[in-house]
N, CA, C and O atoms as a GROMACS GRO file, in nm:
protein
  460
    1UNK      N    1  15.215  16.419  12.476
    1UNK     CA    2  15.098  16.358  12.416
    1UNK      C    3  15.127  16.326  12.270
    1UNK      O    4  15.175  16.411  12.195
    2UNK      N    5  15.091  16.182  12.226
    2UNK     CA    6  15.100  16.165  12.102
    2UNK      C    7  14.990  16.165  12.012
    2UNK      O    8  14.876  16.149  12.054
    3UNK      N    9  15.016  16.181  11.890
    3UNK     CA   10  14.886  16.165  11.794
    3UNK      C   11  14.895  16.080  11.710
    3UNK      O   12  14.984  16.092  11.625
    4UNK      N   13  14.809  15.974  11.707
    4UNK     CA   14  14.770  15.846  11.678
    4UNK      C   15  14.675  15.851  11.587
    4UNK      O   16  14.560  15.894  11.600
    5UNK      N   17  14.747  15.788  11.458
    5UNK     CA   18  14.713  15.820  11.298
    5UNK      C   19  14.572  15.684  11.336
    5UNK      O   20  14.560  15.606  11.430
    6UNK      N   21  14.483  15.708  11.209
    6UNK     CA   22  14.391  15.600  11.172
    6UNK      C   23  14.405  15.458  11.197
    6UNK      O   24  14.323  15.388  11.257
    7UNK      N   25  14.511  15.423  11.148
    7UNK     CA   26  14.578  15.297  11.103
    7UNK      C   27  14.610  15.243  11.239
    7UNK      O   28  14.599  15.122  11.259
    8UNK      N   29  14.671  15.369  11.384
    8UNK     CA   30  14.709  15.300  11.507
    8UNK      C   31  14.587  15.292  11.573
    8UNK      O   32  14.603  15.225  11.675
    9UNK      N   33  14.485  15.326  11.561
    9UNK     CA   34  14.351  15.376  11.607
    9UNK      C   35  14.275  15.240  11.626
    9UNK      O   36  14.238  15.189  11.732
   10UNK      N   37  14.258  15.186  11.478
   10UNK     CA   38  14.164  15.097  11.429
   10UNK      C   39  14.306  14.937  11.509
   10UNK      O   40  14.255  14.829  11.539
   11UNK      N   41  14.397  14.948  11.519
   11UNK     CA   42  14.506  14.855  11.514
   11UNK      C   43  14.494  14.845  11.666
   11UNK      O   44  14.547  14.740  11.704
   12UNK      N   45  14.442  14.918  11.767
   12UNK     CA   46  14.436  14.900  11.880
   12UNK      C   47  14.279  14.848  11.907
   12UNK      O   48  14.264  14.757  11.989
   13UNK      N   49  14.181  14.895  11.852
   13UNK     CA   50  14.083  14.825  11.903
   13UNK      C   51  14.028  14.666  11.797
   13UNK      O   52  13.940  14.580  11.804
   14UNK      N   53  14.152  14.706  11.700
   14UNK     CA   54  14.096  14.525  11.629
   14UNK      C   55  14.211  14.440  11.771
   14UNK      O   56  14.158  14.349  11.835
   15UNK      N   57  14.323  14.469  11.796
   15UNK     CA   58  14.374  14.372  11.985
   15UNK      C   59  14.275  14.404  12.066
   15UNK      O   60  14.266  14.303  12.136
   16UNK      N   61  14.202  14.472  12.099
   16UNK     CA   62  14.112  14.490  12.187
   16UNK      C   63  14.017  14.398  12.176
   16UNK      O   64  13.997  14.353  12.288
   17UNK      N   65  13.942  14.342  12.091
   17UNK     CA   66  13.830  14.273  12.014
   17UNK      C   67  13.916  14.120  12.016
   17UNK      O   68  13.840  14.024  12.035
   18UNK      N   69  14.079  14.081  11.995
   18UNK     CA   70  14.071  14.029  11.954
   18UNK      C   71  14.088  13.912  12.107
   18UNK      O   72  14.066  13.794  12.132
   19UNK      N   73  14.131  14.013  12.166
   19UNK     CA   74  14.122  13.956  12.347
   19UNK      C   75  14.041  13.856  12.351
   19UNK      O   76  14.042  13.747  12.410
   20UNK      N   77  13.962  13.914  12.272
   20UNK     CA   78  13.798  13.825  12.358
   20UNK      C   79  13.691  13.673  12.253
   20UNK      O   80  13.610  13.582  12.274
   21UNK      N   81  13.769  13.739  12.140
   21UNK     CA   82  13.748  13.675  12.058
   21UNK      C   83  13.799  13.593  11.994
   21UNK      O   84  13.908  13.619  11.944
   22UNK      N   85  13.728  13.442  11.971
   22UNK     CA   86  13.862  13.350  11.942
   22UNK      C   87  13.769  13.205  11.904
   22UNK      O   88  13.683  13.146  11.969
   23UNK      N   89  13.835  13.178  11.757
   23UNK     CA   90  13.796  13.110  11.667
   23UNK      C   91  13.799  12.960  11.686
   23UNK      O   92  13.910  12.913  11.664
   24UNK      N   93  13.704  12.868  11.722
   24UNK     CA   94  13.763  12.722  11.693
   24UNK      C   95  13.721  12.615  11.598
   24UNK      O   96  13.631  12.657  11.525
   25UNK      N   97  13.759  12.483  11.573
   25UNK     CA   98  13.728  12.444  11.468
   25UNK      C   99  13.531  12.395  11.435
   25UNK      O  100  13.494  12.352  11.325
   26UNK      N  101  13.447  12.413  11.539
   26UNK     CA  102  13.344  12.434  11.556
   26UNK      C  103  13.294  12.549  11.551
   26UNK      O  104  13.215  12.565  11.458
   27UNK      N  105  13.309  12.624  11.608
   27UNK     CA  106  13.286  12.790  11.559
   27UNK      C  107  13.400  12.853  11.517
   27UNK      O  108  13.483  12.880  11.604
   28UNK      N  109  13.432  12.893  11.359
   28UNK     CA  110  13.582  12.960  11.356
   28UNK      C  111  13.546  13.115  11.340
   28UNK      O  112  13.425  13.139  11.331
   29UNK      N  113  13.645  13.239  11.334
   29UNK     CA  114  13.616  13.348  11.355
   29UNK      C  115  13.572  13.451  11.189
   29UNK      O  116  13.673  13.497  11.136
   30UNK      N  117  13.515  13.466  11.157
   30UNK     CA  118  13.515  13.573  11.036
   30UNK      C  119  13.590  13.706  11.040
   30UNK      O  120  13.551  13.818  11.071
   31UNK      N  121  13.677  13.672  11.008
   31UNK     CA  122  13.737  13.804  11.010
   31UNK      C  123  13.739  13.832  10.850
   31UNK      O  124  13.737  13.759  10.751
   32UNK      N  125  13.745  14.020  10.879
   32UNK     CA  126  13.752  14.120  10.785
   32UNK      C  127  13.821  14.227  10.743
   32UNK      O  128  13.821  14.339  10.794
   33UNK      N  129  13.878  14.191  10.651
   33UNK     CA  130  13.945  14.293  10.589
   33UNK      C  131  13.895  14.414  10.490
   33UNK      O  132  13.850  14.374  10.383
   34UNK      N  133  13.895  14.534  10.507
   34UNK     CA  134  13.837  14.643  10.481
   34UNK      C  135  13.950  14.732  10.367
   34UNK      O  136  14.039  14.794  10.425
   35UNK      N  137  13.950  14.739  10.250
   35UNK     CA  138  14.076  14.829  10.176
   35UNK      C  139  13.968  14.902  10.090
   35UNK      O  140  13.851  14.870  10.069
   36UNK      N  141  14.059  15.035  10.036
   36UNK     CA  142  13.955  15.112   9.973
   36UNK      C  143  13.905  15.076   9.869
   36UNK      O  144  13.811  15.148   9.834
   37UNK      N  145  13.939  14.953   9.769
   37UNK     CA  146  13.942  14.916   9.630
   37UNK      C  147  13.829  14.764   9.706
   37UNK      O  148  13.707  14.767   9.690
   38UNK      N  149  13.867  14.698   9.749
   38UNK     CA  150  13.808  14.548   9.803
   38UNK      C  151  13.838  14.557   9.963
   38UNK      O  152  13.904  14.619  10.046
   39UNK      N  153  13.711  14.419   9.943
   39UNK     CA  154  13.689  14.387  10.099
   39UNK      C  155  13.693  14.203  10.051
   39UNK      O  156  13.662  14.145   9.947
   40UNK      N  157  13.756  14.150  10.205
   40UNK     CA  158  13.798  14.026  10.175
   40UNK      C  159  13.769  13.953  10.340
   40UNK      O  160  13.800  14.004  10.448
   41UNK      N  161  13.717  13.851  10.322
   41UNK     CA  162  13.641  13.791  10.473
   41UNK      C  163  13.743  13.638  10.453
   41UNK      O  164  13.804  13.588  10.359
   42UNK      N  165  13.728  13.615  10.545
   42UNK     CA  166  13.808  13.444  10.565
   42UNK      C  167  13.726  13.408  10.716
   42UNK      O  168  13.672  13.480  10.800
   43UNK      N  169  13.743  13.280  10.706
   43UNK     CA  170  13.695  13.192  10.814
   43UNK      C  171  13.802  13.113  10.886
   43UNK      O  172  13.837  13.009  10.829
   44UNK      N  173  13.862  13.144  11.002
   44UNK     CA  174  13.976  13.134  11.100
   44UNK      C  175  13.939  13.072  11.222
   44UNK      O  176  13.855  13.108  11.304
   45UNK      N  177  14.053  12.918  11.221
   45UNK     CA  178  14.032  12.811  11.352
   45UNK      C  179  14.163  12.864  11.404
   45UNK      O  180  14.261  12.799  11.368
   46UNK      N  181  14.183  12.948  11.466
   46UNK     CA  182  14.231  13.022  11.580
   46UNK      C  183  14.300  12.911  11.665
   46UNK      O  184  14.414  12.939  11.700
   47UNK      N  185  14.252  12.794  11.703
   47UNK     CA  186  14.323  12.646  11.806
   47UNK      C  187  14.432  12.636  11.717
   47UNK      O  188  14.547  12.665  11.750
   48UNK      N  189  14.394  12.590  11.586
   48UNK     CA  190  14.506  12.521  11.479
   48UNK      C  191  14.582  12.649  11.389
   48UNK      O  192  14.682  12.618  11.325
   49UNK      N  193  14.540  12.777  11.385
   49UNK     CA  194  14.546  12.870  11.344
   49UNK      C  195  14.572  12.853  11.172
   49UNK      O  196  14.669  12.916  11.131
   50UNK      N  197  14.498  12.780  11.078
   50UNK     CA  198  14.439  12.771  10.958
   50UNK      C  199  14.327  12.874  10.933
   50UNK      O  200  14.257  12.927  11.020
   51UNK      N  201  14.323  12.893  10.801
   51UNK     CA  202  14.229  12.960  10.772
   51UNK      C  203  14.123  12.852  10.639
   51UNK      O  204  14.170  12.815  10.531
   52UNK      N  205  13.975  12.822  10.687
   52UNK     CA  206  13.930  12.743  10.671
   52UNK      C  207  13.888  12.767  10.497
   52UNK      O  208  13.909  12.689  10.403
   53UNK      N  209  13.821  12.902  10.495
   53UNK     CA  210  13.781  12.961  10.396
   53UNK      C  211  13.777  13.113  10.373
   53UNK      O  212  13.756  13.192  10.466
   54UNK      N  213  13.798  13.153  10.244
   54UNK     CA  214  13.825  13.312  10.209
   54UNK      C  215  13.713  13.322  10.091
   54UNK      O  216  13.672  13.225  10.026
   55UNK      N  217  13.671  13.451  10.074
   55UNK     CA  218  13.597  13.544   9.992
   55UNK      C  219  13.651  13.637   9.984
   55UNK      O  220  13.678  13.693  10.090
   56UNK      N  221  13.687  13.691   9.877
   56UNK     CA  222  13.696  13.824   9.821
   56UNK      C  223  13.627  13.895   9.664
   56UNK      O  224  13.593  13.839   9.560
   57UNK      N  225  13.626  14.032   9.702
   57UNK     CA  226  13.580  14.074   9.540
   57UNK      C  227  13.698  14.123   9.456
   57UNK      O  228  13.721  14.225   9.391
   58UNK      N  229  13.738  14.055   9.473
   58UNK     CA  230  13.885  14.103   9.300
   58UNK      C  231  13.806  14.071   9.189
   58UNK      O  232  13.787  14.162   9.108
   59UNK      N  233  13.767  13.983   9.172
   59UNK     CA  234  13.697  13.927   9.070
   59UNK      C  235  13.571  13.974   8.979
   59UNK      O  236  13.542  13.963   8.860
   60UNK      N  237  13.501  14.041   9.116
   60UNK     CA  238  13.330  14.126   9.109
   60UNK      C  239  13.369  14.175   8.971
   60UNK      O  240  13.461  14.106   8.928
   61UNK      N  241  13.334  14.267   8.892
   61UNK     CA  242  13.338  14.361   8.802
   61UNK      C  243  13.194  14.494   8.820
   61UNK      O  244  13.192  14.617   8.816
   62UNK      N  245  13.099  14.396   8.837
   62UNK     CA  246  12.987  14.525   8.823
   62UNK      C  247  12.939  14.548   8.950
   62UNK      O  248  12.931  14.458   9.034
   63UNK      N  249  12.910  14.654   8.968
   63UNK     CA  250  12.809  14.688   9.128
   63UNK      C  251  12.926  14.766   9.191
   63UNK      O  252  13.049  14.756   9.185
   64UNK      N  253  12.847  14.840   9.249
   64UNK     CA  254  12.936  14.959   9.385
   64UNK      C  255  12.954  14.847   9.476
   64UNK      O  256  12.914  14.731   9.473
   65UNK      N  257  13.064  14.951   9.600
   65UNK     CA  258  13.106  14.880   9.696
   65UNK      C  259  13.021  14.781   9.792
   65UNK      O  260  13.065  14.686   9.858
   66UNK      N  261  12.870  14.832   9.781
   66UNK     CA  262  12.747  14.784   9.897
   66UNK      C  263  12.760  14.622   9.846
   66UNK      O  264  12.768  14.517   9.909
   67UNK      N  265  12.756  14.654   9.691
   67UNK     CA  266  12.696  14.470   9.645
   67UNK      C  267  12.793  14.375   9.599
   67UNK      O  268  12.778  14.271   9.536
   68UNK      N  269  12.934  14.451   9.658
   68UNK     CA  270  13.006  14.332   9.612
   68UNK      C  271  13.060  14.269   9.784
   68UNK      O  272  13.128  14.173   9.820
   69UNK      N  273  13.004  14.357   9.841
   69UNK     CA  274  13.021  14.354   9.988
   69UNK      C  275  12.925  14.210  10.026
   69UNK      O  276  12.963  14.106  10.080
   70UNK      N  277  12.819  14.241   9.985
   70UNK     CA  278  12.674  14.172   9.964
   70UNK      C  279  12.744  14.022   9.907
   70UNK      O  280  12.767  13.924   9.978
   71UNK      N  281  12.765  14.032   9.796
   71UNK     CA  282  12.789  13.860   9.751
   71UNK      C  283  12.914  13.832   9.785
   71UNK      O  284  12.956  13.730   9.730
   72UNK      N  285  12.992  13.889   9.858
   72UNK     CA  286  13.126  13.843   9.920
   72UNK      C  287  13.085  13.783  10.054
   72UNK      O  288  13.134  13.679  10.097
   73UNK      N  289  12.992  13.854  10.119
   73UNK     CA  290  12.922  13.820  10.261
   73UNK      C  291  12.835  13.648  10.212
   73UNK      O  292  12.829  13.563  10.300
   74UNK      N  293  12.788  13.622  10.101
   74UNK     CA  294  12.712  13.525  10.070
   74UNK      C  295  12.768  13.413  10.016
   74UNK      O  296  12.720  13.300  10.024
   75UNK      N  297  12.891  13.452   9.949
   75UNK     CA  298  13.003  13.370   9.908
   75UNK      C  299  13.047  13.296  10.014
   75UNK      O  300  13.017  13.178  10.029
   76UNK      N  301  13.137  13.377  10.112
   76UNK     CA  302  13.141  13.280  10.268
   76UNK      C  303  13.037  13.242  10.339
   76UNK      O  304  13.052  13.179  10.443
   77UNK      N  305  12.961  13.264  10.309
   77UNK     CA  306  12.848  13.133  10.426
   77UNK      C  307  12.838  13.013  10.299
   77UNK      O  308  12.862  12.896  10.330
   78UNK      N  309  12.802  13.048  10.151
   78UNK     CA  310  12.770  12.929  10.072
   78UNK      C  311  12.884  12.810  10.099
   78UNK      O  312  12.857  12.693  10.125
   79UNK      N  313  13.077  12.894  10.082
   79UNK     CA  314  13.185  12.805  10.131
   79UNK      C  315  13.193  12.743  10.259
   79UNK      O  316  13.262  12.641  10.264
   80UNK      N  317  13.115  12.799  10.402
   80UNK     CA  318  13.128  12.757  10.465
   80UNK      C  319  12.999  12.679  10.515
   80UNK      O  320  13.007  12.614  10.619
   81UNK      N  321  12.888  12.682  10.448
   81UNK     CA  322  12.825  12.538  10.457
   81UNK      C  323  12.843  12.423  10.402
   81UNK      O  324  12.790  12.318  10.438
   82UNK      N  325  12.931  12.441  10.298
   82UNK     CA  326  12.991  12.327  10.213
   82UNK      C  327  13.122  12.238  10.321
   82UNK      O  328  13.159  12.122  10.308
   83UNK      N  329  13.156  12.311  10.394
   83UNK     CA  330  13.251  12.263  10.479
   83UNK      C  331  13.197  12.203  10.622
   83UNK      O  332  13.270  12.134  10.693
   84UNK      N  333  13.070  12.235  10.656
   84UNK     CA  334  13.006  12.174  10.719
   84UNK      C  335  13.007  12.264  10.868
   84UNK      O  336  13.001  12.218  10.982
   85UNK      N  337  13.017  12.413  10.824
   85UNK     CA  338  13.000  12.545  10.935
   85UNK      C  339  12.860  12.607  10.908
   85UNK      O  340  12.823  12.636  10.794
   86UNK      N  341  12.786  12.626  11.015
   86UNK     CA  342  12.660  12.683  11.073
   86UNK      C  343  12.679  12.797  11.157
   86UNK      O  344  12.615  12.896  11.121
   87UNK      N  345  12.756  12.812  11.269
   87UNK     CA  346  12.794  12.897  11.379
   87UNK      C  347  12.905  12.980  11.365
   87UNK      O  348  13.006  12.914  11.340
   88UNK      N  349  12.926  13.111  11.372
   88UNK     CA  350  13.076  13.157  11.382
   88UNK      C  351  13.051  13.301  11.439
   88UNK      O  352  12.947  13.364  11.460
   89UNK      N  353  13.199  13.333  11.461
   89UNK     CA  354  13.189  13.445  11.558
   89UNK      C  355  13.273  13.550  11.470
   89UNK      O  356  13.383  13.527  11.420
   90UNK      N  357  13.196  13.677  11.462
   90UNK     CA  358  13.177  13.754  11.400
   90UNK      C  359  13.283  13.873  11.422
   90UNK      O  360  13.249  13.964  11.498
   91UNK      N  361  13.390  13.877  11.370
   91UNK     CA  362  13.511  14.024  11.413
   91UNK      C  363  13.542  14.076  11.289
   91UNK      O  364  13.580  14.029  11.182
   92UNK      N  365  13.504  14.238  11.351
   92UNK     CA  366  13.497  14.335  11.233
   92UNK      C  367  13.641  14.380  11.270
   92UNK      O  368  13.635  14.501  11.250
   93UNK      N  369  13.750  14.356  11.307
   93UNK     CA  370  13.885  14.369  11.262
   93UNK      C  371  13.915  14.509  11.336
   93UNK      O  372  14.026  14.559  11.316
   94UNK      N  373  13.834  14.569  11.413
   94UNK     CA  374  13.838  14.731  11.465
   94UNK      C  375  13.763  14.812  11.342
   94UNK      O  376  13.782  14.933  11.328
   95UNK      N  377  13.703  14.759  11.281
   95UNK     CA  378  13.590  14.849  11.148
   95UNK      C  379  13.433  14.889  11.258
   95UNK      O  380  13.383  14.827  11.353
   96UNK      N  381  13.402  14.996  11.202
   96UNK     CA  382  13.228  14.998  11.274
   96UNK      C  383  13.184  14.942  11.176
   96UNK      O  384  13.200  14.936  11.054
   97UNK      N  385  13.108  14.891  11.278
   97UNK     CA  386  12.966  14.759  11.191
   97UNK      C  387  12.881  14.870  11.140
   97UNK      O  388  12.805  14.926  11.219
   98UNK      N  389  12.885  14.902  11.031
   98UNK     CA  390  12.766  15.029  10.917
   98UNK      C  391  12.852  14.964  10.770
   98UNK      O  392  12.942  14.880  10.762
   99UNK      N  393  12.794  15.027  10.687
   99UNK     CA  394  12.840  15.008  10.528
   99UNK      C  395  12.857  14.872  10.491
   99UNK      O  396  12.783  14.778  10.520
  100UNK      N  397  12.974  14.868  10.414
  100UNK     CA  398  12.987  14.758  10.399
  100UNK      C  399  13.028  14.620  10.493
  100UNK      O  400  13.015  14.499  10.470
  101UNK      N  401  13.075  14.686  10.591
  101UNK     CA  402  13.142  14.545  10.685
  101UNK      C  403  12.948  14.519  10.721
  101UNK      O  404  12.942  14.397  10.716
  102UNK      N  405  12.816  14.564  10.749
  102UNK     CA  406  12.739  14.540  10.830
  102UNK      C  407  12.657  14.510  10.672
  102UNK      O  408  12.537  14.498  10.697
  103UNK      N  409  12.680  14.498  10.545
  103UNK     CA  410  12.612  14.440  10.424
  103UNK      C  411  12.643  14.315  10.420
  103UNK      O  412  12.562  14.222  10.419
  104UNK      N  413  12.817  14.304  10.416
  104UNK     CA  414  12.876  14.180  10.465
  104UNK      C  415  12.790  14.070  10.521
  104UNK      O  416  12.715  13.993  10.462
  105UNK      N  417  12.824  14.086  10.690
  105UNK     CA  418  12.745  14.013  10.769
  105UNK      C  419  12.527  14.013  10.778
  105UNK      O  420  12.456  13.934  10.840
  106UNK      N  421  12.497  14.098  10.716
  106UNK     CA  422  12.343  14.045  10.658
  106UNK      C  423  12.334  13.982  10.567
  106UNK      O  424  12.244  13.899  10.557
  107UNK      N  425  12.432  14.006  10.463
  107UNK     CA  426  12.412  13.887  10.319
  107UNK      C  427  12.471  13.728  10.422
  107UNK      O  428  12.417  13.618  10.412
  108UNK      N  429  12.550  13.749  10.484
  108UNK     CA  430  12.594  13.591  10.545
  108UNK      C  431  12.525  13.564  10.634
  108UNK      O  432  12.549  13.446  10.664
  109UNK      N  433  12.413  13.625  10.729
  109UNK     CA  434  12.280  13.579  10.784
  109UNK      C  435  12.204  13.519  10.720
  109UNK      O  436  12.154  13.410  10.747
  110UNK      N  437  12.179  13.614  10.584
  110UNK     CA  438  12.055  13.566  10.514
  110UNK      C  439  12.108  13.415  10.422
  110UNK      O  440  12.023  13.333  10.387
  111UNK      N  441  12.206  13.403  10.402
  111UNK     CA  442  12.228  13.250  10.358
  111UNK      C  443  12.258  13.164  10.501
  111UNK      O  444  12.326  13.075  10.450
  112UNK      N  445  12.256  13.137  10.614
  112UNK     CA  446  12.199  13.095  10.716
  112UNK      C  447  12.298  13.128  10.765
  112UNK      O  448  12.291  13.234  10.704
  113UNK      N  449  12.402  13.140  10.829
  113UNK     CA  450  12.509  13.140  10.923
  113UNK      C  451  12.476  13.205  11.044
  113UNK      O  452  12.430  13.319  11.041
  114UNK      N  453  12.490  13.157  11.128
  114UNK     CA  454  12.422  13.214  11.276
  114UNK      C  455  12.568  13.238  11.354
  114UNK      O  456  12.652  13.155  11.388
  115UNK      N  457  12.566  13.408  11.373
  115UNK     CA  458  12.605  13.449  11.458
  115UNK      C  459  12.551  13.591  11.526
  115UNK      O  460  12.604  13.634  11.629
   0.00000   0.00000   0.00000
């Protein structure tokens, strides 16, 4: 029996997720990246395998992790209505949807993005 650190844990169920999930240039995928310092989202056409648009907080300076989570989540829907995206499909990378990955995706509801 082996023991399977964090990193192989989360690395098996973001392939698990990613089976099923799959980005096109009409709906592309949000994926998320989760590090202990920043969190960083991009918008992925999976057919052409480009990445359409990115957000990250390197930049943030003020606010805890919740609110830079928050205008990073609002940042990509503002970039991706400018590009002419409404719809997308939502992969938390093998993260649980709580904290910040689930501040994320309500700040990018509440600027309209429907998924």
């Amino acid at each position: 029996m082996t023991i399977k650190s964090r990193k192989q844990l989360r690395n098996t169920r973001k392939m698990r997720v990613r089976k099923k999930v799959n980005g096109t240039s009409i709906m592309p995928r949000l994926s998320i990246f989760r590090s202990n310092k920043y969190i960083y989202a991009q918008l992925i056409d999976d057919s052409s395998g480009n990445t359409l648009t990115a957000a990250d907080d390197k930049n943030i300076k003020d606010g805890n992790n919740m609110s830079k989570a928050q205008i990073v989540g609002s940042s990509i829907a503002k970039n991706a209505k400018k590009i002419g995206i409404e719809k997308i499909v939502f992969d938390t990378s093998g993260y649980r949807y709580t904290g910040r990955i689930q501040a994320l995706a309500d700040a990018a509801r509440e600027e309209g993005l429907i998924f």
